[in-house]
N, C-alpha and C positions, 0 to 999 in steps of 0.2 A: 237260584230263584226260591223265596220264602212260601211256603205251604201254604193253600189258601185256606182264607178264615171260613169257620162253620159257627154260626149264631142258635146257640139253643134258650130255651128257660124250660122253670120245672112249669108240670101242668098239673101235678099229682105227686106225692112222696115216692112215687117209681117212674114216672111216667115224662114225657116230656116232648114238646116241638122244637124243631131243627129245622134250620134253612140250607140245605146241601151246597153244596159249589155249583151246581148245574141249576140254582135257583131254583129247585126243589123243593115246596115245603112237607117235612114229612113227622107223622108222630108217633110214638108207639114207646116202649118201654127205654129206659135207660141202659140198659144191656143191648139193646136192638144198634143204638148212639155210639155204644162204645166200638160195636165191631165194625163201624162204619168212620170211625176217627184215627186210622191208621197215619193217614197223609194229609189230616186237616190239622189248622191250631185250632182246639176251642175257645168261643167267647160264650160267655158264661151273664145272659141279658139279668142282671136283679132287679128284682120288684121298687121301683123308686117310691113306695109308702112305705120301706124299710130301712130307706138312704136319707141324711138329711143332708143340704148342699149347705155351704158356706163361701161367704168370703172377708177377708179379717186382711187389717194392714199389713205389710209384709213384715217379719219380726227377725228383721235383721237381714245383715247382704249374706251369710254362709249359712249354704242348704244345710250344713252339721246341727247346726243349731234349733233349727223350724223343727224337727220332730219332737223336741224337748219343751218348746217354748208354743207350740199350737196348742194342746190342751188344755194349759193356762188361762191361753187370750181366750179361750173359746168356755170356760168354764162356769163364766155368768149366766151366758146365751145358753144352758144346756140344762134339763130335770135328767136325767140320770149321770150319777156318778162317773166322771174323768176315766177309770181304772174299769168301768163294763164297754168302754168303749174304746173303738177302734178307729184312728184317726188316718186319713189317705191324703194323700197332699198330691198339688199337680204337678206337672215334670217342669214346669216355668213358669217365675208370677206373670201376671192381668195387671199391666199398666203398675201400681204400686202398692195390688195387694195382692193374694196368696189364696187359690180356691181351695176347699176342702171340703169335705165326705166325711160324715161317721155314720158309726153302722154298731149293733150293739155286736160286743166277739160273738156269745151263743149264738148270733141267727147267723153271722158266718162262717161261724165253725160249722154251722149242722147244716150249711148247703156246701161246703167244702169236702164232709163226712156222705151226703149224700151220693155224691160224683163220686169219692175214692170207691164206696160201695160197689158203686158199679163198672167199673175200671176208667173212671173216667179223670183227665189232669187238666182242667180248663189252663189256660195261662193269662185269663184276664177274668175279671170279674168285675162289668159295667154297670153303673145305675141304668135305668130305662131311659129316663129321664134326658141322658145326656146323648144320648143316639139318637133320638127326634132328630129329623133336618131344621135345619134353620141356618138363617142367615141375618144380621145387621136388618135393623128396622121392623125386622118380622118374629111373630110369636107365631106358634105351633102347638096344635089340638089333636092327640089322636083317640077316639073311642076305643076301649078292647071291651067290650061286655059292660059288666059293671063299673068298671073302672074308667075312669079320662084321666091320660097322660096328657102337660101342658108343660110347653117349655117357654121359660118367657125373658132368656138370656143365654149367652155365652156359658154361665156357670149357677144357671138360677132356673126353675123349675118346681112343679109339684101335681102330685095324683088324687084326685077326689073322685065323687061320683057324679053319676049327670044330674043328681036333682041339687046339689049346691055348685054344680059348674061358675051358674050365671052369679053367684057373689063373689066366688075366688077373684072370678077374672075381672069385676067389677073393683073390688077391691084392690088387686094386681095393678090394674091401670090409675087407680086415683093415688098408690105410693108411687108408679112411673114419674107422676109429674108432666114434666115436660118431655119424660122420653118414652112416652106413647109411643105404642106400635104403629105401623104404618097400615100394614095388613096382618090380620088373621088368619094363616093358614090351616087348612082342618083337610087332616087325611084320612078317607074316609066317610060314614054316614055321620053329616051334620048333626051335632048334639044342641037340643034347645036354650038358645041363649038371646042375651038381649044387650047387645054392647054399640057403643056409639063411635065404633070404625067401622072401617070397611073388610069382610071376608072373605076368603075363595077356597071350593070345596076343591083339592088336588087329588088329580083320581092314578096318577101314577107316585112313589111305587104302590103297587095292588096290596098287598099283602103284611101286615106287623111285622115280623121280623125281617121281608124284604123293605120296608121303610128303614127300620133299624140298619141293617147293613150298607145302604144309601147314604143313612147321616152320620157313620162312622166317620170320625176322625179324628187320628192318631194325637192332632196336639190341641183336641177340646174333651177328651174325655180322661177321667178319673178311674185309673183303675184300683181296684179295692186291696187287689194282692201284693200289699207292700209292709217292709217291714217283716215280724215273725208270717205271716202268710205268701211271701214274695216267694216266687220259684224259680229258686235255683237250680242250675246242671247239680246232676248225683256228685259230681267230683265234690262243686263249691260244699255241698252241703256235707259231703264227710271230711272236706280238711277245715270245717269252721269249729269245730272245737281244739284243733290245734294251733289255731287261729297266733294265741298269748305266746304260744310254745316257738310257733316262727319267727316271731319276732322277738323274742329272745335271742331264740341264734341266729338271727339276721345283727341285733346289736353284738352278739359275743365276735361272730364273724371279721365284721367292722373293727373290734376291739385288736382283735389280732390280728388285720390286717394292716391297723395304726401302727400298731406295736412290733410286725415283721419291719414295714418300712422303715422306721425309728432304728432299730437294727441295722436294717443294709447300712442305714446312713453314718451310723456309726464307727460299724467298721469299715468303710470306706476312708471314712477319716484315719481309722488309725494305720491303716494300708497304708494310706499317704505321708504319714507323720511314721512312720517306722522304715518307707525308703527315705525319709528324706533324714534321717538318722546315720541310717546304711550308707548314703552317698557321703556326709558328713566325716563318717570314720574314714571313710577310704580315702579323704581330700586330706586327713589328718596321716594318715598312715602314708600315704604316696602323695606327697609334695605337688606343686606344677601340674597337676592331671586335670583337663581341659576338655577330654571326652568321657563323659560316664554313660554307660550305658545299661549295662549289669553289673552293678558295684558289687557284689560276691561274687561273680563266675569272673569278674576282673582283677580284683581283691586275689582267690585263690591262684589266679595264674601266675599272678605276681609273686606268690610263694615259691610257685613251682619252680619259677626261673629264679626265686635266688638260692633254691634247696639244690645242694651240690650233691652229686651222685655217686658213687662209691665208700670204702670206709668210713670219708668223714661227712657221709650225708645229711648224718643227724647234728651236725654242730651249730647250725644257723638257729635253728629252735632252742635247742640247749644254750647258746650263747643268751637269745635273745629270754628267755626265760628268765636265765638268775640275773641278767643285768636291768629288766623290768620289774623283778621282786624287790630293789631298793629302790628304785625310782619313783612307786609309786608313793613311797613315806615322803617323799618331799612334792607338794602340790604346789609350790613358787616355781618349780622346774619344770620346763616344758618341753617337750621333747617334739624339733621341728624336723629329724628325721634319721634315713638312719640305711647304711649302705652295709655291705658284707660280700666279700673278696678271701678266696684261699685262707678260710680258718679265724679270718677277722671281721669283729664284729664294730660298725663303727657309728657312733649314737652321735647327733646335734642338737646340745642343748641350750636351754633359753632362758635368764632368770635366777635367781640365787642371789648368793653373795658367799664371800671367799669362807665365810666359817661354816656355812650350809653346803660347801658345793664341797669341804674337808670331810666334813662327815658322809656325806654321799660315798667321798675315796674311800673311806673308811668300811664302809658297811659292803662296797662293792671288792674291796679286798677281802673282806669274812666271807665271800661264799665263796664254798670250796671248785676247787678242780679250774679255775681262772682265774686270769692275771689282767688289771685291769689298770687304766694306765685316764691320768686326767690332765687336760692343757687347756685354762683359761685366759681368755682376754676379755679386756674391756672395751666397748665400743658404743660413743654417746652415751655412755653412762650405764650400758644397759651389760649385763655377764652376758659373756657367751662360752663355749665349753665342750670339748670332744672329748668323748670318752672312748677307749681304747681296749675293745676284749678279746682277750685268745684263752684258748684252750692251755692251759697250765701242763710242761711237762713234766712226764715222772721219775 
């Protein structure tokens, strides 16, 4: 459940009235306000002969933009300089314009400076102006002392005194036009006027700032603290200069997280393209083989069982060795496979012709310590060729 609101204004550079939660009006020092703001939110009532109101066509459909581009539209309409002033925009346009508030920064800075002085953190900061009750067809009068607060729109208003009351609101009514008020509402002791509607003195709520806190609401008023005066949680406000820095390494993040992806993907592939390599050799090495499953723990067993055990253990590699050292100088010859039995080694080959497959005899009689023996035919035209190796006796 959200903290209930406490409605103060200043009355004095120290001093100031408060409407408590129990509808209490009470006044006394700013320091008195602070120790009594534990569990409330402050609303912070500004003087609306310090506020001026606006409403200008909406300048564009993205909110990003309206703070950049209000100053602008509004720079005609305005005697002091753009840059002394402080522009508030509302949290939603009005039909198909955009309300706005300036205020010069000095007089918000130095009631912002006022509150901190005294431990105080309003979190809103309202024109008077826009906390009047009102409703559709009616305008609204409040006297404070010298001053008459007059609201006489949704986002329109303004504060004079009672001896030019009767031409503002004279005035007021002949630029309505046609959209005259219906009734004049005055909270309060009637102020002398002379206007050709009709009026009604409202005697509830009793009290200024209990009227104020009656005409509160959320989606008709303008609060002032936005932008470099908005208030943030302590966090927002010490990670906003790392603000650039996050996002940095939110892009570098991204960057390498592209970039791991791109990798797995990679080598996934070549995972794939390196068994299907592996399977390859082993359909070339063992003929016929119709289940692969682990082509190297298949591949090795297959050695094991043609690697004979005892003294001539090692002759199946030794054979297959030097008779693969000539084979590989001739790339016409293909070698479809290849058995080995008691000390013999016996190769299937594929391709040649009879003066290629001579020299083959030839080079495979040059390596030492085997005898190696060759018997081709022709079949459809294509060589075919057994080669014959044993271990050479001494």
């Amino acid at each position: 459940m959200p903290a209930p609101l406490c409605f103060f204004r200043f009355l004095a550079p120290d001093q100031a009235e408060w409407l408590r939660p129990d509808g209490e009006i009470q006044r006394g020092a700013l320091a008195e306000l602070a120790s009594q703001a534990g569990s409330v939110r402050l609303m912070l009532v500004a003087p609306g002969e310090a506020v001026t109101l606006h409403r200008i066509p909406l300048p564009g459909r993205k909110r990003t933009l309206w703070t950049r581009a209000v100053p602008y539209a509004l720079e005609d309409q305005l005697i002091d300089d753009i840059e002394a002033l402080h522009f508030a925009l509302g949290q939603t346009p009005d039909g198909d314009g955009l309300p706005v508030a300036t205020v010069d920064h000095h007089v918000l800075r130095g009631w912002l400076e006022t509150c901190a002085q005294a431990g105080l953190m309003p979190v809103a900061v309202i024109p008077d102006l826009l906390l009047l009750p009102w409703q559709e067809g009616d305008w609204s009068v409040l006297p404070d002392g010298q001053r008459i607060v007059v609201r006489i729109g949704r986002w329109a208003g303004f504060v004079t005194e009672p001896e030019t009351l009767d031409w503002f609101l004279n005035q007021a009514l002949v630029e309505a036009g046609d959209a005259k008020p219906q009734w004049l509402r005055i909270y309060g002791s009637p102020p002398p006027v002379t206007l050709d509607i009709e009026w009604q003195v409202e005697n509830e709520p009793s009290g200024l700032l209990q009227c104020f806190a009656a005409g509160y609401r959320a989606e008709t008023v303008l609060n002032l603290l936005q932008g470099p005066y908005s208030r943030q949680t302590p966090w927002k406000r010490w990670l906003r200069p790392w603000r650039a820095t996050a996002i940095l390494a939110g892009v570098w993040l991204s960057v390498q997280g592209v970039g791991l992806v791109y990798e797995h993907g990679r080598l996934q592939q070549e995972q794939i393209a390196l068994r299907a390599a592996i399977e390859q050799v082993y359909k070339d090495a063992v003929p016929g083989s119709t289940r692969i499953v682990n082509p190297r723990v298949q591949l090795e067993t297959r050695l094991r069982e043609l690697t004979p055990v005892g003294a001539s253990g090692g002759a199946f590699l030794e054979l297959l060795y030097q008779g693969g050292q000539p084979l590989a100088n001739f790339p016409d010859i293909t070698l479809r496979g290849l058995s080995y039995r008691e000390g013999q080694l016996d190769l299937a080959l594929e391709g040649g012709n009879p003066a290629v497959l001579d020299q083959l005899r030839q080079q495979l009689e040059q390596q030492p310590g085997i005898r190696a023996e060759i018997r081709t035919t022709q079949r459809e035209g294509q060589m075919e060729s057994k080669v014959t190796l044993k271990k050479a006796t001494s």
